[in-house]
C-alpha positions as CSV (number, residue, x, y, z in Angstrom):
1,X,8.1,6.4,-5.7
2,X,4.5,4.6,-6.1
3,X,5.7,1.9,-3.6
4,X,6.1,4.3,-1.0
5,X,2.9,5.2,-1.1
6,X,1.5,2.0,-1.1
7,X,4.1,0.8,1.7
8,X,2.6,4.0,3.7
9,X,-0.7,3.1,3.0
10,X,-0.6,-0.4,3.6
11,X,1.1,0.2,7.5
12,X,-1.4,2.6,8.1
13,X,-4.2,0.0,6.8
14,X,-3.1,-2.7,8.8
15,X,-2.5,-0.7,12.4
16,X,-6.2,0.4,11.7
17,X,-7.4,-3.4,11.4
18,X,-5.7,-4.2,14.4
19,X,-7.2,-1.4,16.5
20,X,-10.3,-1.8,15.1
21,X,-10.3,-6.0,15.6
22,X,-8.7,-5.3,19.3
23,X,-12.0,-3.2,20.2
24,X,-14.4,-5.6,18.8
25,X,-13.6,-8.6,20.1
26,X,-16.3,-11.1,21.7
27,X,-16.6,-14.4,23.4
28,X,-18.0,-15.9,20.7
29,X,-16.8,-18.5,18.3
30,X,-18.0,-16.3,15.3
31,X,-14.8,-13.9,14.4
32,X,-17.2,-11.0,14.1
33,X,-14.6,-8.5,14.2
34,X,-12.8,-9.8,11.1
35,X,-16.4,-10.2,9.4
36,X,-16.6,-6.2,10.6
37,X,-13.3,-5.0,9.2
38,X,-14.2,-7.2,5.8
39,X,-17.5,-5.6,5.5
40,X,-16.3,-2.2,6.0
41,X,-13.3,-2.5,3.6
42,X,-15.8,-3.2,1.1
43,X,-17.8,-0.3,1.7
44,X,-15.0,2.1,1.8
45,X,-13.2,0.9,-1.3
46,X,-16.5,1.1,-3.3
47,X,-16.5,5.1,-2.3
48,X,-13.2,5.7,-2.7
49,X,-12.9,3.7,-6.5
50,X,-15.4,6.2,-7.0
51,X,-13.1,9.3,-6.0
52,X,-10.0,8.6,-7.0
53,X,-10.4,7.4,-10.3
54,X,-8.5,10.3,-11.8
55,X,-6.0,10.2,-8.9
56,X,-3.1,7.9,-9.2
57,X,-1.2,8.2,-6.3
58,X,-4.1,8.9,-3.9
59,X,-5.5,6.2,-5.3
60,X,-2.2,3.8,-4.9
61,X,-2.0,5.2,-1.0
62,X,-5.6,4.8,-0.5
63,X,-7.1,1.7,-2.8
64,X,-3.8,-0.4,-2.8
65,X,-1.8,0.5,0.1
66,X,-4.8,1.2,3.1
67,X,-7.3,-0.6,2.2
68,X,-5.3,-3.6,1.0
69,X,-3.9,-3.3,4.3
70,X,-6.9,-2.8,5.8
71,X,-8.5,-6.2,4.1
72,X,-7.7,-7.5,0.7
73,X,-11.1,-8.5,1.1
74,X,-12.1,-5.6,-0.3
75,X,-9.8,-5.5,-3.5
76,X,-11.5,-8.8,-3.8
77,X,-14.9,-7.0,-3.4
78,X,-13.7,-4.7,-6.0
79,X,-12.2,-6.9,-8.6
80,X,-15.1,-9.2,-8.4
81,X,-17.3,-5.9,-9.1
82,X,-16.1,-4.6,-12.2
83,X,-16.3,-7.7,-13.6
84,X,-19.9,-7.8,-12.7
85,X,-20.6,-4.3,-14.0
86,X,-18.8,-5.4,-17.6
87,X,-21.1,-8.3,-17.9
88,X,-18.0,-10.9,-17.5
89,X,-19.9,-13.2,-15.8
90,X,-17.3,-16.1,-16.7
91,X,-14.4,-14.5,-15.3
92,X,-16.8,-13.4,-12.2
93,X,-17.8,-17.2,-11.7
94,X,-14.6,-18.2,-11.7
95,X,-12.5,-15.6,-9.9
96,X,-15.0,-15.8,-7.0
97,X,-15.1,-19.6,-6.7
98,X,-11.5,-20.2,-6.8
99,X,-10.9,-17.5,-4.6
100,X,-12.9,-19.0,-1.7
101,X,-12.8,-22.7,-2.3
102,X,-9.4,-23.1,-3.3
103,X,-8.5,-20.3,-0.7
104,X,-10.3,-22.1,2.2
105,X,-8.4,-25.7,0.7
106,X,-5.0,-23.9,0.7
107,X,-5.5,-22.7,4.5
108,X,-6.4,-26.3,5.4
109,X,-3.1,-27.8,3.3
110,X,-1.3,-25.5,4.7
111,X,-2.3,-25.4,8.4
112,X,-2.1,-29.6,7.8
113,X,2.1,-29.2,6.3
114,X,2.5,-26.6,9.0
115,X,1.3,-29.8,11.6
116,X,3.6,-31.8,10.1
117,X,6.8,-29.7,10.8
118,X,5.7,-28.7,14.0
119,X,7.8,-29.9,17.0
């Protein structure tokens, strides 16, 4: 049953970062409204870890399923914090830097196969 939730979260989530990303876009080269829905994922999943703590299911619809859907971004946000808060500073370093150089290097190997196999 926790999947559904999480499956009705996460469809919910990502219709809301496609509205929201359809009404913010700009002629700029700067993808502001991804920066937007990032930033704001963020921000709601620090109040809602905050709320639904002692809420399982809510907090699988909510945390996991809309807000993941939303952005991962922000489950990054909030893994990255409460290793911060426990002092693992380590696990901090290391989760952060892999996560964004090794994730911008993937998109490039990737985007560089996908080139390859293109017709």
């Amino acid at each position: 049953m926790n999947v559904v939730y999480v499956f009705l979260g996460g469809g919910l989530g990502a219709a809301c970062r496609w509205l929201l990303s359809s009404q913010l876009v700009s002629n700029s080269e700067f993808p502001y409204s991804t920066l937007a829905v990032n930033l704001m994922g963020c921000f709601l999943i620090g109040i809602a870890s905050v709320y639904l703590v002692q809420q399982p299911k809510l907090s699988l619809f909510v945390l996991v399923g809309f807000l993941g859907g939303f952005t991962t971004f922000s489950s990054f946000g909030l893994d990255a914090w409460h290793m911060l808060s426990s002092s693992d500073y380590k696990n901090f370093a290391t989760y952060v830097g892999l996560s964004n150089i090794v994730g911008i290097l993937l998109v490039i190997v990737g985007h560089k196969l996908g080139t390859l196999f293109t017709l």
